[in-house]
N, CA, C and O of each residue as an XYZ file, in Angstrom:
668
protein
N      -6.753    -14.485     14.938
C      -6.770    -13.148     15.510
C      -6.115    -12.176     14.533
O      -4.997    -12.471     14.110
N      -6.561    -11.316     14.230
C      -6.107     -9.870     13.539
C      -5.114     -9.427     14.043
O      -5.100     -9.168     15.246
N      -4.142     -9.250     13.326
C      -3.005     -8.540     13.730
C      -2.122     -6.757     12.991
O      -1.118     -6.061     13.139
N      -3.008     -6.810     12.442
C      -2.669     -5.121     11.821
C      -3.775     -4.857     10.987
O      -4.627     -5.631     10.550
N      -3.661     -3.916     10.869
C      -4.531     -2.987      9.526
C      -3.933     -2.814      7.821
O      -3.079     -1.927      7.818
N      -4.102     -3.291      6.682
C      -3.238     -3.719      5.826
C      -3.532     -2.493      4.868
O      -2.706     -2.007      4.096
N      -4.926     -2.041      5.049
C      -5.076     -0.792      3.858
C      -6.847     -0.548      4.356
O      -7.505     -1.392      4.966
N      -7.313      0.711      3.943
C      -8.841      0.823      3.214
C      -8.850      1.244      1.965
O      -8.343      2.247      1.462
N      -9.627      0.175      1.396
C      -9.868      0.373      0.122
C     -10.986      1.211      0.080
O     -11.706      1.196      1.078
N     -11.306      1.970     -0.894
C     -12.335      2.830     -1.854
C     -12.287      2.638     -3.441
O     -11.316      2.759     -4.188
N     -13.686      2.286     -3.762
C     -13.649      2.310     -5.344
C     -14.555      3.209     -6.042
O     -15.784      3.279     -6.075
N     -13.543      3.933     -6.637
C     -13.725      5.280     -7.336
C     -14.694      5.148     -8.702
O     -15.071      4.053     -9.121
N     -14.952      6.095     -9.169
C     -15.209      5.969    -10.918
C     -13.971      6.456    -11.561
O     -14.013      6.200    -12.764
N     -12.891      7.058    -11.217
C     -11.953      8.260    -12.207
C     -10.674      7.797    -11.097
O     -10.469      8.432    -10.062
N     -10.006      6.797    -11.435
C      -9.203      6.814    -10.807
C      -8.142      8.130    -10.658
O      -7.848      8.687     -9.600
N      -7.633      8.484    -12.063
C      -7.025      9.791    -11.844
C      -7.644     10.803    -11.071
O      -7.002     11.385    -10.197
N      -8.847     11.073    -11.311
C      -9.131     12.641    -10.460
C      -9.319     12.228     -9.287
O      -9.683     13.144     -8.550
N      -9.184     10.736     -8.530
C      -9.032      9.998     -7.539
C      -7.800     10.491     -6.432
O      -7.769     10.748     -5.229
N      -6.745     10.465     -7.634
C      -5.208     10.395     -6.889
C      -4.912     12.094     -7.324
O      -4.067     12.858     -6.858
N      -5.644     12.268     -8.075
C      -5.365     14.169     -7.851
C      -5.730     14.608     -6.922
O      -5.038     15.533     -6.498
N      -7.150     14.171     -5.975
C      -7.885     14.469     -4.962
C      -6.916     14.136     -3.427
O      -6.876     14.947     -2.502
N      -6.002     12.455     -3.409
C      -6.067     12.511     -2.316
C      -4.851     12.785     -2.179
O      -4.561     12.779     -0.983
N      -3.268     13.227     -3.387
C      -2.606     12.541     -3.409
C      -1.765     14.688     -3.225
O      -0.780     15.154     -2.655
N      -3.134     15.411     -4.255
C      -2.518     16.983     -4.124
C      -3.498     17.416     -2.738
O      -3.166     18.025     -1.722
N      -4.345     17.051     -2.994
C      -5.184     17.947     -1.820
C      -5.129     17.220     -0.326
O      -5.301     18.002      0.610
N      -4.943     16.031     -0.032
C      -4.870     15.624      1.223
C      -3.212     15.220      0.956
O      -2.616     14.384      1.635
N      -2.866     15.660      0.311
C      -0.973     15.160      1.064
C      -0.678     13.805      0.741
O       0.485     13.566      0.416
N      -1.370     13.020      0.762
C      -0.697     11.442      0.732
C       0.182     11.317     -0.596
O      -0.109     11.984     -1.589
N       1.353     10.371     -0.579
C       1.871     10.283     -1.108
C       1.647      8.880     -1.825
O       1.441      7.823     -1.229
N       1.756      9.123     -3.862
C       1.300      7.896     -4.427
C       2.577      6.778     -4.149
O       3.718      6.854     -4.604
N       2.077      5.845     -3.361
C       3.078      4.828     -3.669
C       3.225      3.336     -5.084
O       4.202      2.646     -5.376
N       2.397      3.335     -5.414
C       1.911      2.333     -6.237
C       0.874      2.498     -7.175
O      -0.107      3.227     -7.035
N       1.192      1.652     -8.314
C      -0.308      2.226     -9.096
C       0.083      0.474    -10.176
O       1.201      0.049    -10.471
N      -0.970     -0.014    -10.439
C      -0.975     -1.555    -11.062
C      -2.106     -1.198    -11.998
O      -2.817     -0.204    -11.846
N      -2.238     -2.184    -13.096
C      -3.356     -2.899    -13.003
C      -3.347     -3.836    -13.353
O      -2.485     -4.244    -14.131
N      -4.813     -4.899    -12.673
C      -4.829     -6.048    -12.603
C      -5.751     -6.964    -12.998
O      -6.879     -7.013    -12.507
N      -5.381     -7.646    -13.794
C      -6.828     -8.441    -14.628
C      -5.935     -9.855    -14.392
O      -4.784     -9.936    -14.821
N      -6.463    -10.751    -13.803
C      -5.802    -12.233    -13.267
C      -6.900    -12.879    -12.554
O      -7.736    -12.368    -11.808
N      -6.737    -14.198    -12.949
C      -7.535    -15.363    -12.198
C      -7.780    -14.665    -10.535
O      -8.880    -14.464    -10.020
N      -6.429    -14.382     -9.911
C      -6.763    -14.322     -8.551
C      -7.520    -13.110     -8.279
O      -7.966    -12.991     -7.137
N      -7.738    -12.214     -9.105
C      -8.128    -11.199     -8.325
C      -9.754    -10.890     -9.251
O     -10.497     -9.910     -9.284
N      -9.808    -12.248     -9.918
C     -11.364    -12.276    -10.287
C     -12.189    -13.166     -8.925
O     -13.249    -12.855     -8.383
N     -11.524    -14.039     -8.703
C     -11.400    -14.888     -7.256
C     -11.524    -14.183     -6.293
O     -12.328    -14.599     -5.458
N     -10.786    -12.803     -5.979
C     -10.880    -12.211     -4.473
C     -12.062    -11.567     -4.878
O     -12.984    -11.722     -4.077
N     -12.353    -10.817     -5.983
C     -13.198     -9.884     -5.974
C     -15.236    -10.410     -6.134
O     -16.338     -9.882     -5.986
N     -14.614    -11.802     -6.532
C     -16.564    -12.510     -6.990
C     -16.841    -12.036     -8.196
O     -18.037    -11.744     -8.168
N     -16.258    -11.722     -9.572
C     -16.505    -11.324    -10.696
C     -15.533    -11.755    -11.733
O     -14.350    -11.414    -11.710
N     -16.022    -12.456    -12.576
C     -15.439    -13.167    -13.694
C     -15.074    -12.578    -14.176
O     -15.810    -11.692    -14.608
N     -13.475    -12.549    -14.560
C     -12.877    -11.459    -15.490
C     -12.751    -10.001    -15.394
O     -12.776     -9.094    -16.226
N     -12.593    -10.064    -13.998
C     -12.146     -8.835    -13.395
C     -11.067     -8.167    -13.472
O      -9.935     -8.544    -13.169
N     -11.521     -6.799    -14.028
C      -9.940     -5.809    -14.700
C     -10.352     -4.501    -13.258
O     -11.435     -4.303    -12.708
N      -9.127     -3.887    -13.043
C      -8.978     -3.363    -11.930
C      -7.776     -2.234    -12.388
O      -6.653     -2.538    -12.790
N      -8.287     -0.920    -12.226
C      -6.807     -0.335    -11.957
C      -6.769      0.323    -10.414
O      -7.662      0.829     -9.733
N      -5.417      0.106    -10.176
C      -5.289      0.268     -8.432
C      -4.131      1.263     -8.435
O      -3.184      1.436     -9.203
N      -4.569      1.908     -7.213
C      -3.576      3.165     -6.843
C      -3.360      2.958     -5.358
O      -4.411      2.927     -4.718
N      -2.116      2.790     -4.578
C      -1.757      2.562     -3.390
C      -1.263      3.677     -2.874
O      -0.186      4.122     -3.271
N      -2.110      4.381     -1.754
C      -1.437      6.096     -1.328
C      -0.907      5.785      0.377
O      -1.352      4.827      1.009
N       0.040      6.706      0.923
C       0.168      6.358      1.701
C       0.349      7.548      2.666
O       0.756      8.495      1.993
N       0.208      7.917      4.041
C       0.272      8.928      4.453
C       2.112      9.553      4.549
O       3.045      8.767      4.715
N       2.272     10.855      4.423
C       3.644     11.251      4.532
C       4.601     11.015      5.713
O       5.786     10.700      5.605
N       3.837     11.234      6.996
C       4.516     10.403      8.165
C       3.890      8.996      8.680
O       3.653      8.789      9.870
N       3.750      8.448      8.079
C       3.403      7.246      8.451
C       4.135      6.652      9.200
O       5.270      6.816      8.752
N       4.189      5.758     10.515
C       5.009      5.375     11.409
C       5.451      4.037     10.512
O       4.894      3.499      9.555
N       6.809      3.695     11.296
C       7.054      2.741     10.494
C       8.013      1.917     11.758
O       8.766      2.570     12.480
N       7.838      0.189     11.916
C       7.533     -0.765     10.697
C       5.765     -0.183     10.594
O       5.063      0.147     11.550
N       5.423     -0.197      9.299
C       3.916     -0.768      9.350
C       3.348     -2.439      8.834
O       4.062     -3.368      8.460
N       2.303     -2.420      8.927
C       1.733     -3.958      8.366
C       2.095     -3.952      6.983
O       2.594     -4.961      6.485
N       1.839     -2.640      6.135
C       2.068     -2.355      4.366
C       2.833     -1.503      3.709
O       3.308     -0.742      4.553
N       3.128     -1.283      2.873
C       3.649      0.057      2.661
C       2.260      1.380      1.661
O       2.579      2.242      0.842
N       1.015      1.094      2.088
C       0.324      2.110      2.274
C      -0.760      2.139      2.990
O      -0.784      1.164      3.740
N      -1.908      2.989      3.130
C      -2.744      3.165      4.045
C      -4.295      2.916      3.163
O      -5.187      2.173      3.574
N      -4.352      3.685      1.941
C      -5.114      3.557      1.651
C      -5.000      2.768     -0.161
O      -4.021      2.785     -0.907
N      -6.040      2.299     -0.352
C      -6.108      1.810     -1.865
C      -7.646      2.016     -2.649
O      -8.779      1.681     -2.303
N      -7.084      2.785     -3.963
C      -8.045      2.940     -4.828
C      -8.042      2.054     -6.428
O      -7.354      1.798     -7.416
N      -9.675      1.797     -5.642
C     -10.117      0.782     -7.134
C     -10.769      1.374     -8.294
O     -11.792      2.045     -8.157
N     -10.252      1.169     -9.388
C     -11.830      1.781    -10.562
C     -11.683      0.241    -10.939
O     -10.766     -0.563    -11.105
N     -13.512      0.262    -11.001
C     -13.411     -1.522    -11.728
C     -13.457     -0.987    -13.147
O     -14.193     -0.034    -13.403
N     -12.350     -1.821    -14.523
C     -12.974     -1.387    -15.745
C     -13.963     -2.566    -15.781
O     -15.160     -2.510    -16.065
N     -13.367     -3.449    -15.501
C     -15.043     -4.481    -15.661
C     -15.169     -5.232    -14.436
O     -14.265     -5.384    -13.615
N     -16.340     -5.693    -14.356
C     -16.796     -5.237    -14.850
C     -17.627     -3.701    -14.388
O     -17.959     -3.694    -13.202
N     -17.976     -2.469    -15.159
C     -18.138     -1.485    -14.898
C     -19.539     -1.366    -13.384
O     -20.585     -2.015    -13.346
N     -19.088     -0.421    -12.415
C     -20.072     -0.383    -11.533
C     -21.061      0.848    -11.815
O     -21.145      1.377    -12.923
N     -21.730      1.208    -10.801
C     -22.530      2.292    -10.572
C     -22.394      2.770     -9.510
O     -22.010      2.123     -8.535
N     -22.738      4.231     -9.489
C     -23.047      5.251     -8.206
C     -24.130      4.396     -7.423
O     -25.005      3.862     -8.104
N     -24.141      4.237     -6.152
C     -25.699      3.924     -5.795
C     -25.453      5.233     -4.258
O     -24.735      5.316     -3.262
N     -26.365      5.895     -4.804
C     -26.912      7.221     -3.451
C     -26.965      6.063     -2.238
O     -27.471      4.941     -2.256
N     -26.249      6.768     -1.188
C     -26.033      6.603      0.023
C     -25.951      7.677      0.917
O     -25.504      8.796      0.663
N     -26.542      7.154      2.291
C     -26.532      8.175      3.472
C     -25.888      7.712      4.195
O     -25.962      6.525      4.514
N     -24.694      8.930      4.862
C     -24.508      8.231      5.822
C     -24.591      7.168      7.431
O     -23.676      6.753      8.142
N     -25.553      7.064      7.504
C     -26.522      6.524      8.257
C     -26.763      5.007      7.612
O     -26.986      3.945      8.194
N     -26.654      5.259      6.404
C     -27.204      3.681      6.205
C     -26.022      2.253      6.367
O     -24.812      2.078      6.225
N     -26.920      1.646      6.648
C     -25.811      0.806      6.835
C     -24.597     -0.105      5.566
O     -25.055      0.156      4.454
N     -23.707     -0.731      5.457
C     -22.673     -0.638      4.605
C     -21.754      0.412      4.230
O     -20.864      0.221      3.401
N     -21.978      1.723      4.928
C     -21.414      2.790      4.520
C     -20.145      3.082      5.311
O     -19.843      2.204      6.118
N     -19.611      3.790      5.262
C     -18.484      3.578      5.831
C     -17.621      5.283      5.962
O     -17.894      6.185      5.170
N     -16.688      5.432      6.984
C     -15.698      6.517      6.554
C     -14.427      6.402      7.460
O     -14.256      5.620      8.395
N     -13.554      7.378      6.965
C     -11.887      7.105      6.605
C     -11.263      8.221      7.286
O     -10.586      9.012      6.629
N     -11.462      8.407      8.862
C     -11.135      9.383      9.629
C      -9.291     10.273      9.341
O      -8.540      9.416      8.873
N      -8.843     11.105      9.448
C      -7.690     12.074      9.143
C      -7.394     12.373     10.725
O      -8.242     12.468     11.613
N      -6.306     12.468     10.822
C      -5.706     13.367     11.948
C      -5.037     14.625     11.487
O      -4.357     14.463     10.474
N      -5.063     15.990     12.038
C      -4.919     17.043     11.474
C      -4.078     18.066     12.540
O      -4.519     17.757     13.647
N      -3.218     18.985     12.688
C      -2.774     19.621     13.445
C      -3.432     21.011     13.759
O      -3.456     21.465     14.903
N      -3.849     21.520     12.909
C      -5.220     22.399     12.637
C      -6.331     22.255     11.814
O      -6.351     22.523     10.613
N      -7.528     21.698     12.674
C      -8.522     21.966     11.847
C      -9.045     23.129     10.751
O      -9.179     23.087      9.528
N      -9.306     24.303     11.853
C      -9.568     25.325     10.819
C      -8.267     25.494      9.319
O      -8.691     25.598      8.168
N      -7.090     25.492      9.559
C      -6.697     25.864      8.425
C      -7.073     24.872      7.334
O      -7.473     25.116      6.195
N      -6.851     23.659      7.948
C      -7.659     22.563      6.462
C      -8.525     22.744      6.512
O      -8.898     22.065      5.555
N      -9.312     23.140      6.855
C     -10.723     23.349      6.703
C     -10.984     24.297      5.588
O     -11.731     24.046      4.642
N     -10.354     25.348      5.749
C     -10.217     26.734      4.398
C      -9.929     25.904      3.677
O     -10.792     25.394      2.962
N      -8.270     25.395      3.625
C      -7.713     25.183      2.189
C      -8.600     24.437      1.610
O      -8.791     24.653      0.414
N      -9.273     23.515      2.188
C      -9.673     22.524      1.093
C     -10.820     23.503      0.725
O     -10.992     23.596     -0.491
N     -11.533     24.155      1.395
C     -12.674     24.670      0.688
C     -12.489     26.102     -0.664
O     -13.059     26.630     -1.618
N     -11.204     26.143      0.213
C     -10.780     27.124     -1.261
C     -10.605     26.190     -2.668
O     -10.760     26.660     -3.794
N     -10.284     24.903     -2.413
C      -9.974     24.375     -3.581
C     -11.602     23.338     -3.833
O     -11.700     22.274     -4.444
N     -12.294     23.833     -3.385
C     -13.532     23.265     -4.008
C     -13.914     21.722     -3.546
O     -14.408     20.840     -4.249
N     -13.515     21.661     -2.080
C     -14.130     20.564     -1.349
C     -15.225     20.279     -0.745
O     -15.522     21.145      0.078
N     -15.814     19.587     -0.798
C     -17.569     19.750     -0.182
C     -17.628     19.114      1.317
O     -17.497     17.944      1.677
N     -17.842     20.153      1.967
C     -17.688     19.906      4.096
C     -19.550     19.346      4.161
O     -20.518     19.790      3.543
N     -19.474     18.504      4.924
C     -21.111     18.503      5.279
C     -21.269     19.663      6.319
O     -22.357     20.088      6.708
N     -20.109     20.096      6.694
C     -20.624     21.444      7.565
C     -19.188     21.667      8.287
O     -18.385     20.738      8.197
N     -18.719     23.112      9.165
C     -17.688     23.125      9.667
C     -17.019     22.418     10.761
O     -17.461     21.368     11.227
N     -16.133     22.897     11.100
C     -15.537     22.171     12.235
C     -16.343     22.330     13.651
O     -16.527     23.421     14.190
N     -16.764     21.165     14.134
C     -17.475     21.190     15.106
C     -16.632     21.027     16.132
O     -15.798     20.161     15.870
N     -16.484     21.592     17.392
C     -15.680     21.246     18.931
C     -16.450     20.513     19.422
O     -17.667     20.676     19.509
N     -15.478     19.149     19.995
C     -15.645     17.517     20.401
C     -16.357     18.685     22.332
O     -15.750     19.624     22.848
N     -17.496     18.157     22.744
C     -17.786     19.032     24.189
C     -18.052     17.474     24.446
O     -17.319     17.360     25.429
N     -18.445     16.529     24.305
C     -18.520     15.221     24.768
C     -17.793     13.952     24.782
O     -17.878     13.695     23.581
N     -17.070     12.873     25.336
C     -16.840     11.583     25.139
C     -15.431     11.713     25.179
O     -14.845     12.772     25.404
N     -14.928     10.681     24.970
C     -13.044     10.683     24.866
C     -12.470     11.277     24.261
O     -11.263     11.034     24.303
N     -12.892     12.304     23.417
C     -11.994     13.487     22.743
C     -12.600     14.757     23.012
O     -12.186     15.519     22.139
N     -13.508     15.466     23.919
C     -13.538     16.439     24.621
C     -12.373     17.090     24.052
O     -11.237     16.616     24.083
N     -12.782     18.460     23.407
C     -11.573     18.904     23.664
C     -10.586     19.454     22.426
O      -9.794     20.396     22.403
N     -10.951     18.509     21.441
C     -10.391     18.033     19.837
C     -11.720     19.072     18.672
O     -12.248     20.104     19.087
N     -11.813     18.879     18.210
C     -12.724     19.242     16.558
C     -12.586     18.287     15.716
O     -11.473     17.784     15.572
N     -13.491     17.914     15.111
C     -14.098     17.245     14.059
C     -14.973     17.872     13.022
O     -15.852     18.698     13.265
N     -14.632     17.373     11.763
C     -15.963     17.520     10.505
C     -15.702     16.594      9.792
O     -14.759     15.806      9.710
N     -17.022     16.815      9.045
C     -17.204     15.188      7.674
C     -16.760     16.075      6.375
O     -16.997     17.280      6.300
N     -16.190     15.441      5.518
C     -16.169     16.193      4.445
C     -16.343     15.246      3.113
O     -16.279     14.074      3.484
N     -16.523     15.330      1.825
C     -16.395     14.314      0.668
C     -15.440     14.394     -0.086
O     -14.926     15.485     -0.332
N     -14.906     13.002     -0.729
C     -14.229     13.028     -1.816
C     -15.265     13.050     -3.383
O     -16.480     12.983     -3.569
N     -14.338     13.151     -4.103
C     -15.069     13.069     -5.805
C     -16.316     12.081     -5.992
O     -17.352     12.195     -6.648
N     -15.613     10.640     -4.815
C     -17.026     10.057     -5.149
C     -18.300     10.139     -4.143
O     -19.466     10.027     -4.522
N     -18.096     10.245     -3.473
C     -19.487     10.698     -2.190
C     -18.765     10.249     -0.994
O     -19.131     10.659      0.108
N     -17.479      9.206     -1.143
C     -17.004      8.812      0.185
C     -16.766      9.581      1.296
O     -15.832     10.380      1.227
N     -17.494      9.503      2.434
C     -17.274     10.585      3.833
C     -16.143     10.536      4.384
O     -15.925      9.363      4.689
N     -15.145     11.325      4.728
C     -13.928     11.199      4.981
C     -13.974     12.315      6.636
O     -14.820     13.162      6.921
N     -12.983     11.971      7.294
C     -13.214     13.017      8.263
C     -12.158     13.584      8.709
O     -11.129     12.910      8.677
N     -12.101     14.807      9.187
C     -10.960     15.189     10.006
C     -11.112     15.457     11.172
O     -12.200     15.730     11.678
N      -9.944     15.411     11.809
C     -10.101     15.176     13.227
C      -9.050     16.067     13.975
O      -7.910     15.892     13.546
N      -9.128     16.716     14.695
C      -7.934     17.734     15.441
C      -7.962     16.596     16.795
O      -9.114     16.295     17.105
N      -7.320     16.201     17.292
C      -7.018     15.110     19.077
C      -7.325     16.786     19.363
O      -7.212     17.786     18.655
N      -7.920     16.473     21.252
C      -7.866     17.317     21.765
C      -6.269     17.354     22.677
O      -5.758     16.341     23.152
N      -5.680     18.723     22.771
C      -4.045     18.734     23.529
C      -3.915     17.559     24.632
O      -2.959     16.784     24.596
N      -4.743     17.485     25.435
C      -3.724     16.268     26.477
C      -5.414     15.203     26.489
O      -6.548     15.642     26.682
N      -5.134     14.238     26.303
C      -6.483     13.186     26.775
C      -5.655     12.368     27.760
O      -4.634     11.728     27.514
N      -6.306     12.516     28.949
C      -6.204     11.578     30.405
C      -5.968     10.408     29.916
O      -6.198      9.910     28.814
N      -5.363      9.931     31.091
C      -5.494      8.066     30.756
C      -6.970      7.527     31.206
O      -7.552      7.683     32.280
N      -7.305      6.963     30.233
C      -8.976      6.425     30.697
C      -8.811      5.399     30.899
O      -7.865      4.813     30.373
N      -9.640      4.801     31.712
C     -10.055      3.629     32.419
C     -11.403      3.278     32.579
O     -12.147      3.958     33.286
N     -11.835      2.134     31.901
C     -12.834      1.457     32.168
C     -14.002      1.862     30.719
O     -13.726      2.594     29.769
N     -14.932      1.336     30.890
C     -15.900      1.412     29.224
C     -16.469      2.885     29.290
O     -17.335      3.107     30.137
N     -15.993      4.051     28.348
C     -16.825      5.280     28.182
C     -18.276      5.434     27.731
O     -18.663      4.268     27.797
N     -19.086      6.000     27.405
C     -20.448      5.983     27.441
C     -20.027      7.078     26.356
O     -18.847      7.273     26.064
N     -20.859      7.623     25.908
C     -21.195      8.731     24.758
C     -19.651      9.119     24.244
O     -19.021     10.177     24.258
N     -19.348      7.825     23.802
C     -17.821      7.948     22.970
C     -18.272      9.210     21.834
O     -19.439      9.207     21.442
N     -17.406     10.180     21.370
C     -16.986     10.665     20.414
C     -16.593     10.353     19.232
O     -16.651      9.131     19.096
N     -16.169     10.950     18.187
C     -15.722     10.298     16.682
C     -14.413     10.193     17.114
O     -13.550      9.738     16.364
């Protein structure tokens, strides 16, 4: 049985403009940065002679104890070297890395003042267990969909399986 959440990984092309992205513009704080070329982590990864540089970020209030001491982790493989492959979000393997936010709209500006790409604005949650809240998708450097999320002020205690859940 699973017992915590240990990190999400993302693997970048630029690790630096990686940790400039999440580390000035979303706040997280860098906790770690390695790199790693070793038997074991040619082993975890399925690639012979696997070189890795890794960056461990972590959110600024992060509750604590946690399972790790960060939230998220970024990979650039140097070898061996990957590729972009175009993805929708829709397709399957894809994935995204939801935010909690105290105001939407103001992150919403800042980042777009600093040249962040929104798939569109903040939408108000009118359906499912967050009624109430705002949401949008937005990207990092590499196409990864990231989201933010405003909670709506008070959510009821729910009971029983919801139907047209929300993000």
């Amino acid at each position: 049985m699973m017992q915590g959440i240990w990190h999400a990984g993302l693997h970048v092309a630029d690790i630096e403009r990686s940790i400039v992205f999440y580390r000035d513009l979303l706040g997280l704080r860098l906790v770690h940065r390695q790199e790693s070329r070793s038997p074991y982590i040619s082993q975890l990864v399925g690639f012979d002679d696997a070189h890795l540089l890794v960056a461990q970020l972590a959110l600024l209030n992060r509750p604590q104890p946690a399972a790790s001491s960060h939230d998220i982790e970024l990979v650039q493989y140097l070898s061996p070297r990957g590729s972009a492959s175009p993805a929708r979000r829709c397709d399957p393997g894809t994935a995204h890395l939801a935010f909690t936010v105290g105001d939407i709209d103001a992150t919403y500006t800042r980042l777009c003042e600093h040249g962040v790409r929104f798939v569109g604005p903040p939408a108000r949650i009118t359906a499912g267990v967050n009624t109430g809240g705002a949401t949008c998708y937005f990207l990092d450097p590499d196409d990864h969909t990231l989201e933010l999320v405003q909670p709506p002020e008070r959510q009821p205690l729910r009971t029983g399986r919801q139907e047209n859940a929300g993000p």
